[in-house]
C-alpha positions in Angstrom: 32.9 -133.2 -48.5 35.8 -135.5 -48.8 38.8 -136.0 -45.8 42.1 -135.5 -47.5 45.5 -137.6 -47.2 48.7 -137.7 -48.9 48.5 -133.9 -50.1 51.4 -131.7 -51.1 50.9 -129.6 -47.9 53.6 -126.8 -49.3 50.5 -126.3 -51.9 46.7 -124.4 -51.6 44.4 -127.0 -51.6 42.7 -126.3 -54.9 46.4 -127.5 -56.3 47.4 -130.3 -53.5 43.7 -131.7 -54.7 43.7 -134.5 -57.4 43.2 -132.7 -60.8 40.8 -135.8 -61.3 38.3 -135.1 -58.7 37.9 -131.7 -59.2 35.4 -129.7 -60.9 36.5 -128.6 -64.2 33.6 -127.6 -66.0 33.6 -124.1 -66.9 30.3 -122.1 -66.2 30.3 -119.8 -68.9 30.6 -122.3 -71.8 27.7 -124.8 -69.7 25.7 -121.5 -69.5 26.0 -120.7 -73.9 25.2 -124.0 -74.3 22.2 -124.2 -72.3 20.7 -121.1 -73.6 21.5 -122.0 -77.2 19.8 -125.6 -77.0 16.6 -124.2 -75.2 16.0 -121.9 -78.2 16.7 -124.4 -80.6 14.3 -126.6 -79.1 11.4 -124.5 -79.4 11.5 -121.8 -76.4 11.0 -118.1 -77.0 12.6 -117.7 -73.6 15.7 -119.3 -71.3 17.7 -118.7 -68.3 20.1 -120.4 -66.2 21.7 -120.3 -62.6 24.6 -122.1 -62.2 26.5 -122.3 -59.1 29.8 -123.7 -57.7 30.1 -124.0 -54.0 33.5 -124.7 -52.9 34.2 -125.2 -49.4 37.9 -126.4 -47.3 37.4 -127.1 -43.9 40.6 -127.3 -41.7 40.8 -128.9 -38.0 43.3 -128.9 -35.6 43.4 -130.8 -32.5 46.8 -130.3 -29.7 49.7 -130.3 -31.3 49.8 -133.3 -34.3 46.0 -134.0 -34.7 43.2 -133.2 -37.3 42.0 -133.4 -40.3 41.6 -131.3 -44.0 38.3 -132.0 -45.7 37.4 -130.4 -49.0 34.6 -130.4 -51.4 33.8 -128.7 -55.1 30.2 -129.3 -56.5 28.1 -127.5 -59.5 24.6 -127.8 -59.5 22.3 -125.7 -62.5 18.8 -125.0 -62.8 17.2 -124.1 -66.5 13.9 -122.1 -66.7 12.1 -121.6 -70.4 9.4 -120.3 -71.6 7.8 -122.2 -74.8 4.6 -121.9 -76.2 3.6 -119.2 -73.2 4.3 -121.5 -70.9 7.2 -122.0 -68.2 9.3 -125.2 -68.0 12.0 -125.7 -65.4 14.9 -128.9 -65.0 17.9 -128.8 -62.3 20.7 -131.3 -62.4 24.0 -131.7 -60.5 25.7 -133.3 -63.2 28.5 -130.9 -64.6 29.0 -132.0 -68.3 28.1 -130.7 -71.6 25.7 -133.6 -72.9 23.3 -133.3 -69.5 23.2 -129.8 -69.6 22.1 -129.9 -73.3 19.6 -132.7 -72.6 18.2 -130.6 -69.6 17.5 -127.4 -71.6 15.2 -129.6 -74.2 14.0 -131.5 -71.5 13.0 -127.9 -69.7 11.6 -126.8 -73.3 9.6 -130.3 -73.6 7.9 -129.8 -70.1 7.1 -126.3 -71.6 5.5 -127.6 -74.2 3.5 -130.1 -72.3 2.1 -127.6 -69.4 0.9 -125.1 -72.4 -1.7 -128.2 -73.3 -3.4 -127.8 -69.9 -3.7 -124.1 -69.6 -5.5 -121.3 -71.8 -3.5 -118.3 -70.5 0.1 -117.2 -71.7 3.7 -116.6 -69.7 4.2 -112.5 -70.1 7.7 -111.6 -69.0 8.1 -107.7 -68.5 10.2 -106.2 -69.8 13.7 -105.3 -68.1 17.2 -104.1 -69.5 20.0 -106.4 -70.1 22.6 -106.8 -67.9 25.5 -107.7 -70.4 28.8 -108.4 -68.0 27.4 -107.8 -64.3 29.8 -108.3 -61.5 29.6 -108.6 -57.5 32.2 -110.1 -55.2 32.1 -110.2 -51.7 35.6 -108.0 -50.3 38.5 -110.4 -48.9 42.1 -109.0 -48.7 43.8 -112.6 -48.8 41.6 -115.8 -51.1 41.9 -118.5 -48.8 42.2 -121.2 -51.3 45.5 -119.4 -52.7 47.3 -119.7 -49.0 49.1 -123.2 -48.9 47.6 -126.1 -46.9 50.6 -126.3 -44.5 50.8 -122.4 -44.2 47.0 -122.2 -42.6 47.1 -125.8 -40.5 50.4 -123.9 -38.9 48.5 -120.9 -38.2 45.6 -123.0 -36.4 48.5 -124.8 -34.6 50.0 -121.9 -32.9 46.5 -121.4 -31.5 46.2 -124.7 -29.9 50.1 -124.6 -29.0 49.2 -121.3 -27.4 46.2 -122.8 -25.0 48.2 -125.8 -23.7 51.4 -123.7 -22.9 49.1 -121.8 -20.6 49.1 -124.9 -17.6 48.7 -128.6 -17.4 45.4 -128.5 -16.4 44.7 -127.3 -19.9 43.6 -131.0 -21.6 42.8 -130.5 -24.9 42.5 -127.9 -27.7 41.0 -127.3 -30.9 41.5 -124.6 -33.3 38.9 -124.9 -36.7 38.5 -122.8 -39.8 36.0 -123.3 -42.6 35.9 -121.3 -46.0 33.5 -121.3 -48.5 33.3 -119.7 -51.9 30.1 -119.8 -53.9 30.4 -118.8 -57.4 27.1 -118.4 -59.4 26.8 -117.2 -62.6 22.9 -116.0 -64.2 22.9 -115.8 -68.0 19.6 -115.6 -70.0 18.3 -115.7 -74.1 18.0 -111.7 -73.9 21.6 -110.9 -72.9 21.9 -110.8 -69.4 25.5 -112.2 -67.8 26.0 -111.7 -64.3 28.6 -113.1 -62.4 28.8 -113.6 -58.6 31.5 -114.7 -56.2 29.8 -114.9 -52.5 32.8 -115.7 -49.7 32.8 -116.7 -46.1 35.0 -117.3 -43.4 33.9 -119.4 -39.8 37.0 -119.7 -37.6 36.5 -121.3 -34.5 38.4 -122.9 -31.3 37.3 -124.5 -27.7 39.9 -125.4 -24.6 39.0 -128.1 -22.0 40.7 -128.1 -18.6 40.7 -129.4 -15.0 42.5 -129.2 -12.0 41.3 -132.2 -10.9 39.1 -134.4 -11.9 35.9 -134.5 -14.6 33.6 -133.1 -11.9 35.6 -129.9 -12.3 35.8 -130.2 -16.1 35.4 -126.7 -17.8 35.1 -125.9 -21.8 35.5 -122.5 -23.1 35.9 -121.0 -26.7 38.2 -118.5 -27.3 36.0 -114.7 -27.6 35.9 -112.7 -31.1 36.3 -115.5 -33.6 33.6 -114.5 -35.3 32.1 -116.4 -39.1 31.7 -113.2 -41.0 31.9 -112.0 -45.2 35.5 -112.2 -45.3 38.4 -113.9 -46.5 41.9 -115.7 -45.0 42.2 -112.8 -43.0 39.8 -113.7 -40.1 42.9 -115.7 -38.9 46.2 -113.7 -38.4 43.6 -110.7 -38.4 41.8 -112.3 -35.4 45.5 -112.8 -33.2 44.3 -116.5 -33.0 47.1 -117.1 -30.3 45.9 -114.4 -27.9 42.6 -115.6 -28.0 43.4 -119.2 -27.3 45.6 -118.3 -25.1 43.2 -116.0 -22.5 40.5 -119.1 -23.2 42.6 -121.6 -21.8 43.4 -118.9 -18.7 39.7 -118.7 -18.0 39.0 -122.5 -18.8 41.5 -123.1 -15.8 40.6 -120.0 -13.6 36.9 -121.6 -13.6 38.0 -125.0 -13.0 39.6 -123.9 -9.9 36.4 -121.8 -9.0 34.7 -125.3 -9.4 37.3 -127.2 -7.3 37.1 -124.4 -4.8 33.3 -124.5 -4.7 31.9 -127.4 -6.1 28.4 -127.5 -7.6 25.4 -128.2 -4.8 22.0 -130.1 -6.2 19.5 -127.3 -6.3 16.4 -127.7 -4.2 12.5 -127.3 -5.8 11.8 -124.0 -5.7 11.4 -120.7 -7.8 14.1 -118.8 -8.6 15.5 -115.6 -9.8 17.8 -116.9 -13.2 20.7 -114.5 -14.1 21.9 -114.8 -17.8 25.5 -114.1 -19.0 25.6 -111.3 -21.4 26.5 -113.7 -24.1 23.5 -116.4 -23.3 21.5 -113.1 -23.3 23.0 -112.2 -26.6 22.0 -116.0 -28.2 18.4 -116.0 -27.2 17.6 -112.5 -28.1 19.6 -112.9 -31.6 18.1 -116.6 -32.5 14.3 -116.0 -31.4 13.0 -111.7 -31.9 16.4 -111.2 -34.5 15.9 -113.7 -36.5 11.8 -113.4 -36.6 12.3 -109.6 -37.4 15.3 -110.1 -40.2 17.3 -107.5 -38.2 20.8 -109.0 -39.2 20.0 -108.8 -42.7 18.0 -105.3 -42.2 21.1 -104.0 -40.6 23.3 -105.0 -43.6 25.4 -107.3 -41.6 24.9 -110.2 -44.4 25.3 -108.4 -47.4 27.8 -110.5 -48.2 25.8 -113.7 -47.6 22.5 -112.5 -48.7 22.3 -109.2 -50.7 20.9 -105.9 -49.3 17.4 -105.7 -49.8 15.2 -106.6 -47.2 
């Protein structure tokens, strides 16, 4: 991922992004090609994944700081089958010629594991897919909203949060997008096409009323990373939600300054968790063992439906 400067900020970023340093190969054609030189090479059998992952990250710190950082990368991986065996090769490389050379390369490996082992590669049988389509559902594509339009948006977030007192130090409003498109073709017909989005806004306030003993970070409640597009900001009233962090940044600075933090004595004690700290360790130790998110559907968009 690569920190922008100089960019037409009245622009989306694909476009305020030098044409030069872009990906510009196109996945269908790299996809014919690589099928089409597998079976020419010898194999009775070829697939390939291709996938783009595209990702803008956007940062705003106070009023005037932050930064842009963008990325675009396409990796592929070839499977075939030749003489009842499987081969596989993966590249990042982008162009024509290495995808060519990898399919013959994954028919040549093929060709080599057959020599060591009696038994055959059966595929089963399975109908073609001939122009499948899934897309996660955004209202607003992200990298069609201009640069300058979205680092405004975070800006009236962290504007928001410092108006609220002086005590309020610093602020920070964040947004990440990512859109990975992967395409699946194979030698019996099969095209499917995927576009897999997601959103992770984010902000924190620090403030004091006095000094760093009293020092107090919060982040802002219900910016939550989800399937989704653009809309996770204006949707997620980015202001109000700085705004009431900053409010209980400086209320619980005060609370500090009021009653400042004792050392606690050895002992055995009676520990109280926050509803949200409860929330955390529940969700990142039994959730996660269990799959529950993704048995509950709540990543369809990140990781399909079955479980």
């Amino acid at each position: 991922m690569r920190a922008l400067t100089g960019l037409d900020f009245r622009r989306p970023i694909c476009d305020a992004f030098p044409a030069a340093a872009r990906t510009q190969a196109d996945p269908t054609n790299l996809a014919s090609a690589a099928i089409d030189a597998a079976i020419s090479a010898g194999a009775s059998y070829a697939d390939i994944r291709i996938d783009r992952d595209t990702t803008q990250a956007i940062l705003i710190v106070g009023e005037v700081g932050g930064n842009v950082l963008y990325s675009d990368d396409v990796g592929f991986g070839i499977r075939v089958i030749a003489d009842g065996q499987w081969g596989f090769v993966a590249s990042d490389a982008q162009d024509l010629d290495t995808i060519i050379r990898s399919a013959r390369q994954a028919v040549h490996q093929a060709q080599v594991n057959a020599r060591a082992r009696k038994s055959k590669v059966d595929l089963l049988p399975v109908p073609s897919i001939r122009d499948g389509k899934w897309a996660t559902p955004i209202k607003t594509d992200p990298f069609a909203v201009p640069l300058g339009e979205q680092q405004e948006a975070l800006r009236a977030g962290t504007r928001a949060a410092l108006a609220v007192s002086g005590a309020v130090k610093r602020a920070i409003c964040s947004v990440k997008f990512e859109r990975l498109e992967r395409v699946f073709s194979s030698s019996e017909g099969t095209y499917i096409r995927q576009a897999i989005s997601g959103a992770f806004p984010g902000g924190s306030v620090t403030a004091t009323v006095a000094g760093d003993a009293e020092l107090v970070s919060t982040n802002p409640l219900g910016l939550e990373s989800r399937a989704a597009g653009y809309e996770v900001i204006p949707a997620g009233a980015l202001k109000e939600k700085m705004r009431m962090a900053a409010e209980r940044a400086v209320a619980e600075s005060r609370a500090l300054a009021t009653n400042p933090a004792r050392s606690v004595d050895v002992g055995r004690y009676e520990l109280v968790v926050g509803p949200e700290m409860l929330n955390g360790m529940v969700e990142g130790t039994i959730l996660n063992a269990l799959g529950m998110q993704r048995a509950l559907g709540r990543r369809a968009g990140e990781e399909g439906t079955s479980y």
